[in-house]
Backbone as CSV, one residue per row, in Angstrom:
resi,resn,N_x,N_y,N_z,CA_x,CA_y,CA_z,C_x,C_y,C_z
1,UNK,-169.447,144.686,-110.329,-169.034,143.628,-109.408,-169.995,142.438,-109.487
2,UNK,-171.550,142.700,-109.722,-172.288,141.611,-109.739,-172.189,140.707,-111.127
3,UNK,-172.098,141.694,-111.851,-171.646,140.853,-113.118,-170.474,140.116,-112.809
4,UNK,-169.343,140.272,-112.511,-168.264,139.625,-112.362,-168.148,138.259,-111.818
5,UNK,-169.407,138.241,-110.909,-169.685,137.594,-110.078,-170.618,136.534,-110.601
6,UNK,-171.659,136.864,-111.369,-172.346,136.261,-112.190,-171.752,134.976,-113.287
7,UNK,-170.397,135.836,-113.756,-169.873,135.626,-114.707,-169.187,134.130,-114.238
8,UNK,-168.741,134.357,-113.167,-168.199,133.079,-112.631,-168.967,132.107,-111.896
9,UNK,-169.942,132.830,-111.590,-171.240,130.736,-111.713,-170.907,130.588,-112.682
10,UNK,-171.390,131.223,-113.712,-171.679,130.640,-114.975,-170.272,130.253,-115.814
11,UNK,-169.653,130.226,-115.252,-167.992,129.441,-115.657,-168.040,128.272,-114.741
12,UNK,-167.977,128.482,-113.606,-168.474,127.179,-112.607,-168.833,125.963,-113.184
13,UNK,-170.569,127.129,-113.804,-171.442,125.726,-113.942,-171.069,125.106,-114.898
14,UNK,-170.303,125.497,-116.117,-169.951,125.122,-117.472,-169.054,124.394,-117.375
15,UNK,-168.044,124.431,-116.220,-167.160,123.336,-115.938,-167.121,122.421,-115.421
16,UNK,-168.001,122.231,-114.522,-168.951,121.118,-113.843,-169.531,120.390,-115.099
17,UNK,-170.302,120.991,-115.686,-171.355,120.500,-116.732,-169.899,119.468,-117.603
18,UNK,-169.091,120.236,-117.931,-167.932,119.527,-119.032,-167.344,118.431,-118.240
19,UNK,-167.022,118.184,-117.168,-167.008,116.969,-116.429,-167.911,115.783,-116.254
20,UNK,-168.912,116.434,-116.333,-170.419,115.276,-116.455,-170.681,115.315,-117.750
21,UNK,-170.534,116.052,-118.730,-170.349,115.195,-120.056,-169.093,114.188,-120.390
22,UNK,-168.205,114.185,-120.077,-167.143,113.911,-120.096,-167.282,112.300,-119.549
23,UNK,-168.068,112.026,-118.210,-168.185,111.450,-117.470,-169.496,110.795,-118.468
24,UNK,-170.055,111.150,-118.552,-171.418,110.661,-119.436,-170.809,109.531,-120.511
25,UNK,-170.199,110.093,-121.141,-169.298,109.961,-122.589,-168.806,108.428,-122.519
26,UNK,-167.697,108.691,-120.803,-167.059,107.176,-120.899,-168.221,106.234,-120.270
27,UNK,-168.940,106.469,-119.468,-170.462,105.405,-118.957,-170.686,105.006,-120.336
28,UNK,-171.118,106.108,-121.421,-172.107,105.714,-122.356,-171.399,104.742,-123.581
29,UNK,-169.777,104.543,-123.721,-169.439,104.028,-124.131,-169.384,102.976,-123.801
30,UNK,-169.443,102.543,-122.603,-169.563,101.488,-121.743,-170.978,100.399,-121.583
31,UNK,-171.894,101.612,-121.412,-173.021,101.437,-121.334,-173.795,100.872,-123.123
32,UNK,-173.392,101.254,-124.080,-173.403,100.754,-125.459,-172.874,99.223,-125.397
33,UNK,-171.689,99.055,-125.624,-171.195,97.903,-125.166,-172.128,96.915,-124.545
34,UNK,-172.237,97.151,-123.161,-173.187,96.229,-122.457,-174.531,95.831,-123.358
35,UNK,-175.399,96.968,-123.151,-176.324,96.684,-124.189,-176.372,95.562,-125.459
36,UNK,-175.290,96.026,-125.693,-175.469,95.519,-127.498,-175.158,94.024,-126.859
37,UNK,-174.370,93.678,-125.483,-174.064,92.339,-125.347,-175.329,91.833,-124.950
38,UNK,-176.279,92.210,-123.968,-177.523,91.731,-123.795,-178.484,91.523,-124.278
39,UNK,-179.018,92.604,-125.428,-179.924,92.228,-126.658,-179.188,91.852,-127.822
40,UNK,-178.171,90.847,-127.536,-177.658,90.538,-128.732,-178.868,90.124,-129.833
41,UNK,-179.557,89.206,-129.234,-180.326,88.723,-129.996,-181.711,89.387,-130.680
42,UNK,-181.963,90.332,-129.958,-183.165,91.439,-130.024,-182.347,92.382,-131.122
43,UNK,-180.854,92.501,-131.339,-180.464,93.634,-132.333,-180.948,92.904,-133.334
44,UNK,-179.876,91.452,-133.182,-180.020,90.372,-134.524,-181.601,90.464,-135.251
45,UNK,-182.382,89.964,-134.646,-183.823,90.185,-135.040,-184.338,90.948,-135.675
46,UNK,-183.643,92.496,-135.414,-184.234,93.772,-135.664,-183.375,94.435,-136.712
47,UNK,-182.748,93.689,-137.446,-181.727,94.107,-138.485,-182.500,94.870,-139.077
48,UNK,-182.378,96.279,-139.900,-180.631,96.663,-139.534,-180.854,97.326,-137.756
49,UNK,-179.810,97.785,-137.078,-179.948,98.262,-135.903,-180.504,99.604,-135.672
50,UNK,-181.829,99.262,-134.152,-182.338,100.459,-134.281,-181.476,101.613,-133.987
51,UNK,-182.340,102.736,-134.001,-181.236,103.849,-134.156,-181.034,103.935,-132.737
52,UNK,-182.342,103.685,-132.039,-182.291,104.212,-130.178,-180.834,103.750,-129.939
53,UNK,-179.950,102.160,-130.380,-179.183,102.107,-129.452,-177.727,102.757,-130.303
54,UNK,-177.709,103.677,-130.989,-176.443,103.909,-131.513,-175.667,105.166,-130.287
55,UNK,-174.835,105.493,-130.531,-174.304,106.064,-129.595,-174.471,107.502,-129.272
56,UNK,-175.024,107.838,-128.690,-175.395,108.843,-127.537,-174.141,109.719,-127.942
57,UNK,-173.892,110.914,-128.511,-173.023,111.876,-128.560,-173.604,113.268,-127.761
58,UNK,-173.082,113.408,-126.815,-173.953,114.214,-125.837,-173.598,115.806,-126.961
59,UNK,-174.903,116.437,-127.064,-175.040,117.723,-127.887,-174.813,119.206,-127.088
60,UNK,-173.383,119.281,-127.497,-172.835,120.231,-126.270,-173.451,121.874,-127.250
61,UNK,-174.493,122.549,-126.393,-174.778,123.807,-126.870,-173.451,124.822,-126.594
62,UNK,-173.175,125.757,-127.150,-172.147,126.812,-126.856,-172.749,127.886,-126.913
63,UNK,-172.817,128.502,-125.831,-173.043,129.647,-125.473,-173.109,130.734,-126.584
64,UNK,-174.630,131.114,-126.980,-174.721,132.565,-128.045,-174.085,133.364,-127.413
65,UNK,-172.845,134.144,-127.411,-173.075,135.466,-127.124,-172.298,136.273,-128.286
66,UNK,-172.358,137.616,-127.967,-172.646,138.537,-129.121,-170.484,138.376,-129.447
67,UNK,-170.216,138.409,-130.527,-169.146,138.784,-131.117,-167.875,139.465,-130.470
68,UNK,-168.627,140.374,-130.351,-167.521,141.349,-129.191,-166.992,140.972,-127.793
69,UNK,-168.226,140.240,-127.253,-167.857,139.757,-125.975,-166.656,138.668,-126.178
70,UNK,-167.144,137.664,-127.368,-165.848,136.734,-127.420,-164.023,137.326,-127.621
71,UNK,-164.461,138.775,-128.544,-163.097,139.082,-128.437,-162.635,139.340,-127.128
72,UNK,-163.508,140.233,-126.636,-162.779,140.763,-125.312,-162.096,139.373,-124.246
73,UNK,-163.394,138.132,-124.728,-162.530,137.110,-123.296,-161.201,137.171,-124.317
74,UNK,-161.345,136.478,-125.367,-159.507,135.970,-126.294,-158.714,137.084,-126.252
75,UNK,-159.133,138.222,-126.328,-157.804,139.416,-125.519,-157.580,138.890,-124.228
76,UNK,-158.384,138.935,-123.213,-157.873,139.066,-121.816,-156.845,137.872,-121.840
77,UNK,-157.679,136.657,-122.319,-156.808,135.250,-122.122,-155.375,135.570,-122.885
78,UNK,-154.992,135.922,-124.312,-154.353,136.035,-124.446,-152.684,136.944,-123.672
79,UNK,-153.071,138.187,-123.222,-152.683,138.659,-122.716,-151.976,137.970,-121.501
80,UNK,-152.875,137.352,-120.947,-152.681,135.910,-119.697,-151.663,134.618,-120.365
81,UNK,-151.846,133.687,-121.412,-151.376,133.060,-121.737,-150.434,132.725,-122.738
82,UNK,-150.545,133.899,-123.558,-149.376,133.993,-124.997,-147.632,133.905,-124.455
83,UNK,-147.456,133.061,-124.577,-146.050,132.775,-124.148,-144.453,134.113,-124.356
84,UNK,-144.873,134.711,-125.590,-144.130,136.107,-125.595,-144.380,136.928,-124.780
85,UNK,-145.807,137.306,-125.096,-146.764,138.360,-123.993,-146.291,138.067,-122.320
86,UNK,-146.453,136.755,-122.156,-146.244,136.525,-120.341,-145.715,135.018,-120.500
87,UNK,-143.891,135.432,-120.474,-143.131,134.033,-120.315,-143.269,133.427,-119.215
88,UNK,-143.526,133.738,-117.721,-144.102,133.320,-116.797,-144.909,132.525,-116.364
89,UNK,-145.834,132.867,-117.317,-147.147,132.296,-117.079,-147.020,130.519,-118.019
90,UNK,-146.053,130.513,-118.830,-145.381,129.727,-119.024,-145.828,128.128,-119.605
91,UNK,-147.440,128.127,-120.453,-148.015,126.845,-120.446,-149.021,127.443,-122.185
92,UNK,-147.383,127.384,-123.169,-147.718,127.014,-124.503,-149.199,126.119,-124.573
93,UNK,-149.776,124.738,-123.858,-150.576,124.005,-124.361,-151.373,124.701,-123.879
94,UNK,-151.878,125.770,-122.765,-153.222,126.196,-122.274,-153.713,127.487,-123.756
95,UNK,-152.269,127.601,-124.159,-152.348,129.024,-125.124,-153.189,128.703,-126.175
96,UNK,-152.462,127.035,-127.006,-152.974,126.935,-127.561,-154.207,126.299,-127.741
97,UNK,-154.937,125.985,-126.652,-156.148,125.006,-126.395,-157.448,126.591,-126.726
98,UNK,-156.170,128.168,-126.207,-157.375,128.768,-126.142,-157.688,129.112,-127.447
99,UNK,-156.625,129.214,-128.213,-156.493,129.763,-129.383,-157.631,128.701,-130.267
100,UNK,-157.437,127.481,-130.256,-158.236,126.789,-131.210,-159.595,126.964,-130.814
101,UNK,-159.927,127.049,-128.984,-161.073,127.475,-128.839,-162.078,128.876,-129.874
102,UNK,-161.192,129.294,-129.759,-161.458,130.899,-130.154,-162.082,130.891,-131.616
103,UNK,-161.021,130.148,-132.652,-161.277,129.871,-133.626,-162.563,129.047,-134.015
104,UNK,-162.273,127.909,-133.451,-163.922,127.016,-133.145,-165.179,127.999,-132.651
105,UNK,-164.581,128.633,-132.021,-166.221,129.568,-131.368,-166.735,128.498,-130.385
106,UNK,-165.923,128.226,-129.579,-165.972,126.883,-128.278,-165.963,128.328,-127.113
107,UNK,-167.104,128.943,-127.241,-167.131,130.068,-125.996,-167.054,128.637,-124.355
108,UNK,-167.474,127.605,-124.403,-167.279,127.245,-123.122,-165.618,127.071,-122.605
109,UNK,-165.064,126.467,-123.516,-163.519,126.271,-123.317,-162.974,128.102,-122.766
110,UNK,-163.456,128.684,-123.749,-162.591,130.272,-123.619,-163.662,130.826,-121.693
111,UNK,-164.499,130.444,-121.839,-165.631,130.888,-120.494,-165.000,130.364,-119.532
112,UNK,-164.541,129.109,-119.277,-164.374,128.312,-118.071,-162.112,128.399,-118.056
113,UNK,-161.500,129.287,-119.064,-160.384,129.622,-119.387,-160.133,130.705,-118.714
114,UNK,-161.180,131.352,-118.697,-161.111,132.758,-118.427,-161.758,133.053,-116.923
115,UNK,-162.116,131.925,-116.176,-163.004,132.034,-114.610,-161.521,131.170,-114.158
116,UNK,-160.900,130.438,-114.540,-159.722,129.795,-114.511,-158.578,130.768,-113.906
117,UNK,-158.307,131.655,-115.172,-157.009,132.691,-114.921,-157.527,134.262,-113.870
118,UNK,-158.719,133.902,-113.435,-159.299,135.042,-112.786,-159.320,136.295,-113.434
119,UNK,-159.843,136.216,-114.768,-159.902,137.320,-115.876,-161.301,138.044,-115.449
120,UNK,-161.258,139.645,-114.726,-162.993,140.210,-115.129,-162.809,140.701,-116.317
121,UNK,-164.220,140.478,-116.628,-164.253,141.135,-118.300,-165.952,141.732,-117.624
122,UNK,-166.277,142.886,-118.084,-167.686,142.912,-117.937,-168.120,142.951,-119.175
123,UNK,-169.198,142.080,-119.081,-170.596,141.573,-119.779,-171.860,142.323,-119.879
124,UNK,-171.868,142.246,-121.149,-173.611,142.985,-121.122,-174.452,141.754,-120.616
125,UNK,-175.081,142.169,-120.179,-176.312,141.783,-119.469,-176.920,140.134,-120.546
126,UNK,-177.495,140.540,-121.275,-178.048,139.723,-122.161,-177.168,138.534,-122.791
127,UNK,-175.482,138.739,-122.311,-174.897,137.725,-122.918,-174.519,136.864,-121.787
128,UNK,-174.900,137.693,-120.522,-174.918,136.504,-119.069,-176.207,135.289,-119.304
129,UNK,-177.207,136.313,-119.431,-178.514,135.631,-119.263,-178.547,134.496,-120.603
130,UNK,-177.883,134.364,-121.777,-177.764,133.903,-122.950,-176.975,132.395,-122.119
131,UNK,-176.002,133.069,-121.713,-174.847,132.040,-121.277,-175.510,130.768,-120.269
132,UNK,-176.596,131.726,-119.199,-177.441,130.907,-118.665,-178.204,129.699,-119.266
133,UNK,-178.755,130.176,-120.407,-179.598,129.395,-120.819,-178.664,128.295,-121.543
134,UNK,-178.089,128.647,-122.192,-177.858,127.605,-122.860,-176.909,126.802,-122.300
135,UNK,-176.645,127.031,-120.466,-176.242,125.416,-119.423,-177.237,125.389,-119.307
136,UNK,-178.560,126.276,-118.979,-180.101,125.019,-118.801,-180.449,124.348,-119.741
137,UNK,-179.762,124.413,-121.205,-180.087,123.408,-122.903,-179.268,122.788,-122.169
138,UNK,-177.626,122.752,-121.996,-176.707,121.249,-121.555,-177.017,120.365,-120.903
139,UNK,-177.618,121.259,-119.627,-178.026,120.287,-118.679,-179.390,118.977,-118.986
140,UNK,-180.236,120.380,-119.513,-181.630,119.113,-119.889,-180.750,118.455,-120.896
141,UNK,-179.903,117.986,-122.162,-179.752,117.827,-122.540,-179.492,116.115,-122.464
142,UNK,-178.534,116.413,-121.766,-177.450,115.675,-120.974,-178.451,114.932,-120.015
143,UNK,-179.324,115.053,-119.370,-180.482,114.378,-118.370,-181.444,113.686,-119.233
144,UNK,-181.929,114.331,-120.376,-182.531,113.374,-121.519,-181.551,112.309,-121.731
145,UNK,-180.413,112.725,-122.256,-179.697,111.087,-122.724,-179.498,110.233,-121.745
146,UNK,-179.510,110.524,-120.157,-179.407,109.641,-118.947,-180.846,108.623,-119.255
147,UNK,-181.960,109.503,-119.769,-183.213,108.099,-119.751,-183.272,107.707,-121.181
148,UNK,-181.820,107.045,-121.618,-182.101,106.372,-122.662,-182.564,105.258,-122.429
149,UNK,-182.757,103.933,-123.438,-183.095,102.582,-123.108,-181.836,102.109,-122.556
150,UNK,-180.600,102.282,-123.112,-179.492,101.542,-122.728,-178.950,102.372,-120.964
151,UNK,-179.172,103.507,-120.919,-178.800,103.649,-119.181,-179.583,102.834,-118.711
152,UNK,-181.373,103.035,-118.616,-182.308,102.579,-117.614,-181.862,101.042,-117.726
153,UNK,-181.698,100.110,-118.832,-180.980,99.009,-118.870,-179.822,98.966,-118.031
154,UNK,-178.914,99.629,-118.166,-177.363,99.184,-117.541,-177.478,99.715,-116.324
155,UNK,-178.503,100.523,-115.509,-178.370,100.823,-114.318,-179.737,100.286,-113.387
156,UNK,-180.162,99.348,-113.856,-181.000,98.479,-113.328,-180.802,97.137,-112.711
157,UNK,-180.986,96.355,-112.104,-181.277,94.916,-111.924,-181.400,94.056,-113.093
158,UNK,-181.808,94.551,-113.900,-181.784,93.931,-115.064,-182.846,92.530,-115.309
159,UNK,-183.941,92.307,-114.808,-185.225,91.874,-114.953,-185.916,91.247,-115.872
160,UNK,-186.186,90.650,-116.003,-186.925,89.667,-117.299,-188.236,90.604,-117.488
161,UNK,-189.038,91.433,-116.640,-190.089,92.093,-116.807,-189.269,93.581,-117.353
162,UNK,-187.942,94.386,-117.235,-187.864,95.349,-117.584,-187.321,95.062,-118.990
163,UNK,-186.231,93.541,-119.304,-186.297,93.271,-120.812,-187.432,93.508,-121.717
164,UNK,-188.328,92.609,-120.984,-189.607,92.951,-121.720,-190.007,94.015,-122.253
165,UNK,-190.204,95.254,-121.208,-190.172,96.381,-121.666,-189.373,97.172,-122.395
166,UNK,-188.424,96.516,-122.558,-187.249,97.370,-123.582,-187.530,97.227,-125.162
167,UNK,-187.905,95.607,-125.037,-187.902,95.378,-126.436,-189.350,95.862,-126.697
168,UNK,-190.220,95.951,-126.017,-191.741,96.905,-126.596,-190.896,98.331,-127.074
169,UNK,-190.495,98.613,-125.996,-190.051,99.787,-126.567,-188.930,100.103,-127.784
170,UNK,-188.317,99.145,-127.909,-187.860,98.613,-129.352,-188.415,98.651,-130.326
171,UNK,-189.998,98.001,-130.546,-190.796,98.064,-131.713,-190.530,96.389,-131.450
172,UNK,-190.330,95.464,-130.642,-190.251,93.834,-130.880,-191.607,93.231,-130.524
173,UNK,-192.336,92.465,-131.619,-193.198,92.010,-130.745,-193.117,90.701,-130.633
174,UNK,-193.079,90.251,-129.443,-192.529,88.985,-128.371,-192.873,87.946,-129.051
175,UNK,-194.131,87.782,-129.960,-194.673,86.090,-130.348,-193.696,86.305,-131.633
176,UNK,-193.584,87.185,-132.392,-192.782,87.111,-133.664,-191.093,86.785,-133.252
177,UNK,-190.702,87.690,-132.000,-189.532,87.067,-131.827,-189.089,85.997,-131.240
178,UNK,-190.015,85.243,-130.163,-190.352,84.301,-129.728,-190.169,82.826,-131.224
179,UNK,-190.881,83.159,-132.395,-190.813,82.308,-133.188,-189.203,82.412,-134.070
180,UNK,-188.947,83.528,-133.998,-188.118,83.784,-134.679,-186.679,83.050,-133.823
181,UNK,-186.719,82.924,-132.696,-185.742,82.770,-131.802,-185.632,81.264,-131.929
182,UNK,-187.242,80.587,-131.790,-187.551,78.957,-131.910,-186.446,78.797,-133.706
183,UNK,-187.130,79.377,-134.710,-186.438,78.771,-135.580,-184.943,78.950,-136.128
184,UNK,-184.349,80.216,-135.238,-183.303,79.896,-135.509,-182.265,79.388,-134.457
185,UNK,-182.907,78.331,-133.812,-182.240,77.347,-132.517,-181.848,78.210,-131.741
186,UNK,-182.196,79.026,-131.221,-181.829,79.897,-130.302,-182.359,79.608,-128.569
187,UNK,-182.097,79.535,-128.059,-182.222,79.019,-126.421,-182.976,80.741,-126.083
188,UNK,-184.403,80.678,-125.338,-184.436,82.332,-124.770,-183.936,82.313,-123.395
């Protein structure tokens, strides 16, 4: 029972977590954009473009767990969603979202599929605690890319003293771009 129980934080948290990446994803596309419009001139300078501002692809870990455990969730789900198996249940696209999961080895899709259809499966021990860790990799993950240059930029005031600091942290140094800006008629 505690496992069972276990099992579904940790579907919880994985689905939460896939919403705030998700959510991350469209900010950070957004948040790129902006950027690149504000240091237009700091990219120009710094040809080719540094890497800091390329786009943030949040690095979704998937859950190690052992082999067997994955069959047992893609039995249960199946059993639940295969449209022959249970015409009822009646949603071909969930079947096949699990199926490609399965194939991919996307244990979060099949994890948060399976806390979904109220499937127990018991778990060895070590593939809970596995599952744990690697939402505490998503999460830090995902909280590192929040203090990139381009969030702390786009969720700031936006400051002539925190520019400053961006482009140090760029690698720009101010009298070279300063001249560089003078000669190519550029207004700062």
């Amino acid at each position: 029972m505690l496992n069972a129980q276990k099992f579904k934080k940790i579907a919880l948290i994985s689905e939460v977590l896939s919403l705030e990446e998700t959510e991350f994803n469209e900010l950070d596309y957004k948040y790129l954009s902006e950027f690149r419009r504000d240091f237009k001139f700091e990219l120009e300078f710094l040809k080719p473009e540094p890497t800091l501002i390329e786009k943030n692809d949040v690095s979704y870990f998937q859950p190690a767990i052992s082999r067997e455990c994955l069959k047992k969730i893609h039995r249960a789900l199946v059993k639940i969603t295969h449209p022959d198996l249970n015409p009822e249940h009646g949603n071909n696209d969930e079947f096949m979202k699990i199926q490609q999961a399965y194939e991919q080895g996307n244990v979060s899709v099949m994890v948060e599929a399976a806390a979904h259809n109220n499937i127990g499966i018991d778990f060895a021990e070590g593939d809970l605690l596995e599952m744990e860790k690697q939402l505490q990799n998503r999460r830090k993950v995902l909280e590192q890319k929040k203090r990139s240059v381009r969030w702390i930029w786009c969720r700031s005031n936006k400051s002539n003293v925190l520019r400053n600091q961006i482009r140090q942290s760029m690698g720009i140094n101010l009298t070279n771009y300063k001249t560089w800006m003078k000669s190519n008629h550029k207004k700062l």
